[in-house]
Steps between C-alpha positions, in 0.01 A plus 500: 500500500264437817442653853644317782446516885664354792411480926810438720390366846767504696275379854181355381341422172261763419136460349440282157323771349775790529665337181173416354412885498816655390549276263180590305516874542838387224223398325548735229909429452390157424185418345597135367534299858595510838669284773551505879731303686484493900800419642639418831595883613391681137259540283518535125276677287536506099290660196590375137500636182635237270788615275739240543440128519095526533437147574771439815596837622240507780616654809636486790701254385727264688840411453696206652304464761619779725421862279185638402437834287272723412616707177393808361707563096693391249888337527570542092796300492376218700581266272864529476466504913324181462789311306769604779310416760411133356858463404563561906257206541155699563215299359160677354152418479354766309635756224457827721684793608385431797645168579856661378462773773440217746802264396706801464487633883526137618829537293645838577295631753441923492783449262260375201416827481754636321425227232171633430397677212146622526227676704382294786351569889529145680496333844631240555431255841781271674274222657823359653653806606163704573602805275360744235714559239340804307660703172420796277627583177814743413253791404165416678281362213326246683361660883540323833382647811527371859389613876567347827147416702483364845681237634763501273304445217649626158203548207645553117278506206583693133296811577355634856131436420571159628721532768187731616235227438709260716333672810839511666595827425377823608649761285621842634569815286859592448505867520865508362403304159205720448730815500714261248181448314455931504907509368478218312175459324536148588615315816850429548561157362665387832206585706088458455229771614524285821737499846462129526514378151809480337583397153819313415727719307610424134839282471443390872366143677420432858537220732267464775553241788390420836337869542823665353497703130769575326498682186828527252595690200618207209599725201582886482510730178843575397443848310757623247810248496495391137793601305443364177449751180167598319591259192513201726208629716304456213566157398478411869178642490353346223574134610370574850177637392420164311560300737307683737213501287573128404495390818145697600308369223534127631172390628255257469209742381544814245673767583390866353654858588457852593541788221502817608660642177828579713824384416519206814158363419570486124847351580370219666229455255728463210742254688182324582384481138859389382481209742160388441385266213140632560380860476531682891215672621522837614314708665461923490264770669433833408352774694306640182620849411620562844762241521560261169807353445311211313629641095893436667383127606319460213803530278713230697237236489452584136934487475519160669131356369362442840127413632418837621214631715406840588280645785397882457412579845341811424353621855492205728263489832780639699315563824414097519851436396639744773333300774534143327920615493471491892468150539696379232858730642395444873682838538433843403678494194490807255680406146198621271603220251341213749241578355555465128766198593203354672270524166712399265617163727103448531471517101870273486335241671218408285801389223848356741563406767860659518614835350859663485550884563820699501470624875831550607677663164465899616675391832744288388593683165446877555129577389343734739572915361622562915841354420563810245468723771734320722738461251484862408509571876798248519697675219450826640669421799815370345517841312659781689377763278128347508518477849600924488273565297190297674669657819498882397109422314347400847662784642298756247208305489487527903603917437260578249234313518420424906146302383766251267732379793321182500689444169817612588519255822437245177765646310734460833406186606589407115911622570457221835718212487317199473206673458332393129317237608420645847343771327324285224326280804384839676358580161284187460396467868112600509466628770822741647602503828332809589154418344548136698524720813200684400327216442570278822486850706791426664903374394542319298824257412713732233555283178855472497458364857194263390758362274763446720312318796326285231829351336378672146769698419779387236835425590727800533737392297247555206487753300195725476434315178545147643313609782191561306502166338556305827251680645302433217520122470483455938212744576302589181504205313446284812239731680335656218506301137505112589206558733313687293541237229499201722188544662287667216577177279433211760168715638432289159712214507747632232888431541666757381932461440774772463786360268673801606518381839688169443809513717752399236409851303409721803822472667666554168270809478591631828872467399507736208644822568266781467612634210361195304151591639437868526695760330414908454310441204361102520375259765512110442816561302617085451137398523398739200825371324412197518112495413564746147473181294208331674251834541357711245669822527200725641501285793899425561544890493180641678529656847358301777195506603358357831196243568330789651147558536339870482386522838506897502153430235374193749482745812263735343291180361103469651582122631800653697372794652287283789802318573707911569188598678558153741851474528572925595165544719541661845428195642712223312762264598752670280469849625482365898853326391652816304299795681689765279369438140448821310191607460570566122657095418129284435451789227836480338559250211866390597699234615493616858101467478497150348773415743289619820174309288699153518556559838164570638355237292738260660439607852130454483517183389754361765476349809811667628524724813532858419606535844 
């Protein structure tokens, strides 16, 4: 795991100390060592944290004397990669991953991709040919970012503190992703908070070439075409889940793990323990009375004898925290759990060097309550006499009680076809299209529209189910969950892995019917199934509960209220940029509030026109 950076100068060679200063604001991605190579045409910029090979991994590295990479991740099954390639005739001087990416693309080109099975962000320069090859990941675990300067120059780095310390990029505001931000509560993981830096989209590479980019989509999510039945599921399961976890606990340094007390945390922690000869660390926080989920992680690390720690954090400084968050996310981002995700990776650290987590299980298995309603919303539709019923209901409700109709246009839009998970993301959105309006003082870009333009919404084909979960695993996962984890662990040099992400068991996961994940009266149907003998029962049958944070308490704390008096005076940056904020929102304790917070914190600390 490390922070890498690259200059493309297509015209001239730029200054030495562009690289130099990007690659140290990576600093923090990789504390153990750092390299620079200055090439004819590119520069290469690399951070290292040592998991793999400590003593000849160094980077950029150079392979047969024509490709050079800088490498940001983990390839788990490098070493099976490693014995094809040699038995095609490739020769190796060191034991990395990192050589295997290198000897692979010499091999197969783009098409080594599909070989891969980790989480990795890489460029890759042709000193023959005079190209960058860059690749990200199928679900965007591992950032890469990129902007085109002047005179052709391209500048890539692993997060967009450094491609702003290069000096050769001035950024500009994108109006458009802060109104995704206001929908959102994060920006849309195919854009950034700026016009002219773009991030490379999960599952995609780019080529880039005598002044021309070109940026291609290598791997798709196929949603729904399994056919096998829940039996088989189950076995298939099992097996897949092993391996996963098998092949994330190889490394060259300990690896500990998340435990939230949830059932994909504690999963992965017993399939951890079963694998290891040595007792796994784990590692749980609690919120004290607030928020404590520590008694539910406490029992799985007593189940499976681990090495567990525990961090009460009580009432943490969240006002320093608040503003510290800006510069680790680079963009207004307002999941409350960066903060406890940043804490508990902070307190990780001081034991491993690696830690597994189960990101990925709620979208790939069912977890989050939403789907119910969809379903519900789903099976309502397919029912004549529900759909009467709902029908003649609005129509009284609308009658009787004028003040109501708000509900009955929800009870309507419920009889819609194709409408469950429409009506689900309208739902969730923070801010609705008419408060956005209010807020910007002008029109505003409807949702459905937003979606549209942007590429986000799910095939049609999909059900409203389906939908949810593709929408899920693109947008959510990509724009909202992997960065939050991502950058709170490497702000302290922690690597943190996502069995549930290995490709082999994702795409199976994405295959299974929906029936197998959410039904009327259960969510993670096959994944429960298949964790009852590995979890004590409390936590294999418990409902979920999210990483959250209570940020409705943290408003109204004493080290906050400065910050609310800063970010909503007459005078700000935030309220010149949204001129229609309620008067009422800095004294309200809600998500809306904390949202706008992020926001303003963000703006006054960036050097972004506003313009």
């Amino acid at each position: 795991m490390c922070g890498i950076c690259a200059i493309v100068y297509e015209r001239a060679e730029g200054p030495a100390e562009a690289i130099s200063v990007m690659t140290k604001r990576l600093t923090h991605r990789g504390p153990d060592g750092s390299g620079i190579s200055r090439l004819p045409g590119c520069d290469l910029g690399h951070r290292r944290l040592s998991i793999i090979d400590l003593k000849c991994g160094d980077q950029p590295m150079e392979y047969g004397g024509r490709w050079w990479i800088t490498y940001n991740g983990e390839i788990y099954n490098y070493r099976a990669l490693r014995s094809e390639l040699e038995s095609a005739g490739h020769q190796f001087q060191t034991n990395s991953d990192t050589e295997v990416i290198l000897a692979a693309y010499a091999e197969w080109d783009a098409g080594c991709l599909s070989r891969l099975r980790g989480m990795f962000a890489f460029a890759i320069w042709d000193s023959i040919e005079r190209r960058l090859f860059a690749a990200r990941d199928l679900f965007g675990e591992k950032p890469l970012y990129f902007s085109r300067g002047a005179n052709s120059t391209l500048v890539i780095a692993s997060e967009m503190k450094a491609i702003l310390a290069s000096g050769l990029v001035d950024p500009l505001l994108d109006r458009g992703s802060v109104d995704s931000f206001l929908i959102l509560g994060y920006v849309a993981p195919h854009k950034t908070i700026y016009s002219n830096v773009q991030t490379l989209p999960a599952a995609h590479y780019l080529e880039y070439s005598e002044g021309s980019l070109r940026v291609e989509r290598y791997w798709q999510p196929r949603i729904g075409t399994g056919t096998m039945d829940l039996s088989d599921a189950a076995d298939e399961l099992d097996g897949l889940l092993k391996q996963a976890v098998r092949r994330q606990l190889v490394a060259d340094v300990p690896v500990g793990a998340f435990l939230s007390g949830g059932i994909d945390s504690s999963m992965i922690v017993a399939l951890a323990q079963e694998q290891s000869a040595h007792p796994v660390q784990t590692f749980s926080v609690g919120f004290g009375e607030m928020i404590n989920e520590l008694p539910y992680a406490r029992s799985v690390a007593d189940r499976w004898h681990t090495s567990h720690h525990e961090i009460d954090l009580g009432t943490p400084q969240v006002g320093e925290l608040l503003e510290r968050m800006v510069d680790v996310y680079d963009e207004p981002f307002a999941d409350s759990s960066h903060i406890p995700t940043y804490l508990i990776s902070e307190f990780a650290q001081r034991s491993v060097k690696v830690v597994l987590s189960g990101d990925g299980g709620d979208e790939l298995f069912g977890g989050y309550g939403r789907y119910h309603d969809i379903l519900l919303s789903e099976g309502a539709r397919r029912s004549w006499t529900a759909w009467a019923v709902l029908r003649l209901a609005s129509r009284a409700v609308k009658e009787r009680h004028p003040a109501l109709h708000h509900l009955s246009v929800g009870v309507g839009l419920a009889t819609r076809a194709n409408d469950g998970w429409s009506r689900s993301l309208l739902s969730q959105a923070t801010f609705s299209n008419r408060q956005r309006r209010a807020l910007w003082a002008r029109q505003v870009t409807p949702l459905d529209k937003f979606l549209r333009d942007d590429g986000l919404l799910p095939p049609e084909k999909l059900s409203g189910l389906d939908q949810a979960f593709y929408f899920d695993v693109t947008t959510y996962l990509a724009g909202d969950i992997l960065v939050k984890v991502d950058r709170a662990a490497m702000s302290h040099g922690l690597e943190t892995r996502a069995p549930f992400l290995d490709r082999d068991l994702a795409e199976f996961a994405l295959s299974l019917p929906s029936q197998f994940k959410v039904t009327r009266r259960e969510s993670k149907v096959l994944l429960r199934s298949a964790s009852a003998s590995y979890l004590p029962s409390a936590v294999q049958s418990r409902k979920k509960q999210g990483f959250g944070a209570p940020y409705g308490v943290w408003l109204g704390r004493r080290d906050v209220q400065p910050l609310l008096h800063r970010v909503f005076a007459r005078d700000s940056v935030l309220r010149e940029l949204l001129p229609g904020i309620p008067r009422g929102i800095p004294a309200a304790r809600d998500y809306r509030t904390w949202t706008l917070l992020t926001l303003g914190l963000w703006l006054d600390r960036s050097r972004a026109s506003t313009i």
